[in-house]
N, C-alpha and C positions, 0 to 999 in steps of 0.2 A: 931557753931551750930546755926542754925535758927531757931526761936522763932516764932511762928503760933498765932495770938491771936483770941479769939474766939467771933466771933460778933452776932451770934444767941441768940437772947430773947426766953426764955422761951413761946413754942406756947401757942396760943389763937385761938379758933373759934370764928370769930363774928357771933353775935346772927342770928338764923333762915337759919345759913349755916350749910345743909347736907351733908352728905359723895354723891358720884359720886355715890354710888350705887342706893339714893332714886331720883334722878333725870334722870338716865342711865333706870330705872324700865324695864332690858330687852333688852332697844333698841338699848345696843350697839352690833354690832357684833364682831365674837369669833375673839379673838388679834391673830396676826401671830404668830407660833411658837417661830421666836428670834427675834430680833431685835437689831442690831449692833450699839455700840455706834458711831453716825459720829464721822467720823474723822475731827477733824477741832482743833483750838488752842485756849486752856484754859489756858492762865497764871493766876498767882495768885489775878492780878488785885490789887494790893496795901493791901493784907490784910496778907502778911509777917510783915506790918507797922501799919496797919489800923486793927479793928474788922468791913470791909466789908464785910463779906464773902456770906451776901444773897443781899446785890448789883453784887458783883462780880457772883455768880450766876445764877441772872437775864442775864447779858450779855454773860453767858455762853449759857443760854440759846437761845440766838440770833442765837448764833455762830450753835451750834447745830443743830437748825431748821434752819438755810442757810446750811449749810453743808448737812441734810438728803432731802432738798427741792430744790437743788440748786436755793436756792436764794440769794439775795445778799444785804439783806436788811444790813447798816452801824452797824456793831458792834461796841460795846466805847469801847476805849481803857482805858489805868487803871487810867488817869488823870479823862475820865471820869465818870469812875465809882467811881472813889472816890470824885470825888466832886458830884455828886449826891446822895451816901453815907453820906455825911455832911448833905447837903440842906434834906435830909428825917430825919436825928437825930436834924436838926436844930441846929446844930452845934458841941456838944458833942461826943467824940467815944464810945459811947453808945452801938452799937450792934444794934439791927433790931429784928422785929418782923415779919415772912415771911407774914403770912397772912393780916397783916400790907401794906405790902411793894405791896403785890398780890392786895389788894383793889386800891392802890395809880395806879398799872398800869393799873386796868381796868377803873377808874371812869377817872383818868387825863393824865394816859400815863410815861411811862419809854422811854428814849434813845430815842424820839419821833416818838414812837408807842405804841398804846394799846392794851390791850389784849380781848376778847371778855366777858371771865369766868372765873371762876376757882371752883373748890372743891377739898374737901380732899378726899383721898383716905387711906381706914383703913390699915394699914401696914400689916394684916393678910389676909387681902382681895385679894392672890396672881392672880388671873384672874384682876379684878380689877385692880389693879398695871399694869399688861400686856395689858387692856384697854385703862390705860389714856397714857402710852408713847407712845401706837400706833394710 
């Protein structure tokens, strides 16, 4: 049997960050009906070993957006998502904090590329939810 270990911190908003809805005020438009998950490849990325699991994520999500954009921006492989896993805990297998890890790639950069934004989106907010994937 394979043992999963669980590397998510308990979330945290940093201060003065809104849900996508108070910054969207309207101007997104109505999300397509579906939206299929790309196909592209999600290994575990070392966190059958590791509590990676929101490094491993981040490079899913590379994978993802090359896969629905054909692009072809370099996805890490699980070496390097797990050493970038380390170097964010500073060494410890500690676990992650997304919105943590979300700041680290807008302000310095993941997988060498940054992100532009981020917000959260309220779990109940199902249009909302279907705004930010599309």
């Amino acid at each position: 049997m394979t043992t999963y270990r669980l590397g998510k911190l308990p979330a945290t908003r940093p201060h003065g960050l809104r849900e996508l809805a108070v910054y969207a005020q309207g101007r997104l438009p109505q999300p397509p009906a579906e939206w299929p998950v790309p196909r592209a490849s999600y290994p575990l990325d070392g966190n059958s070993q590791w509590g990676c699991c929101v490094a491993s994520g981040a490079a899913h999500l590379v994978a993802a957006w090359d896969a629905a954009f054909q692009e072809s921006d370099p996805v890490p492989n699980e070496d390097e998502v797990v050493r970038t896993y380390f170097d964010l805990t500073g060494g410890p297998d500690s676990g992650l904090n997304e919105a943590t890890v979300l700041g680290v790639w807008q302000r310095v950069g993941l997988f060498g590329e940054r992100i532009a934004g981020y917000a959260p989106v309220a779990t109940s907010d199902i249009v909302g939810l279907h705004q930010a994937v599309a």
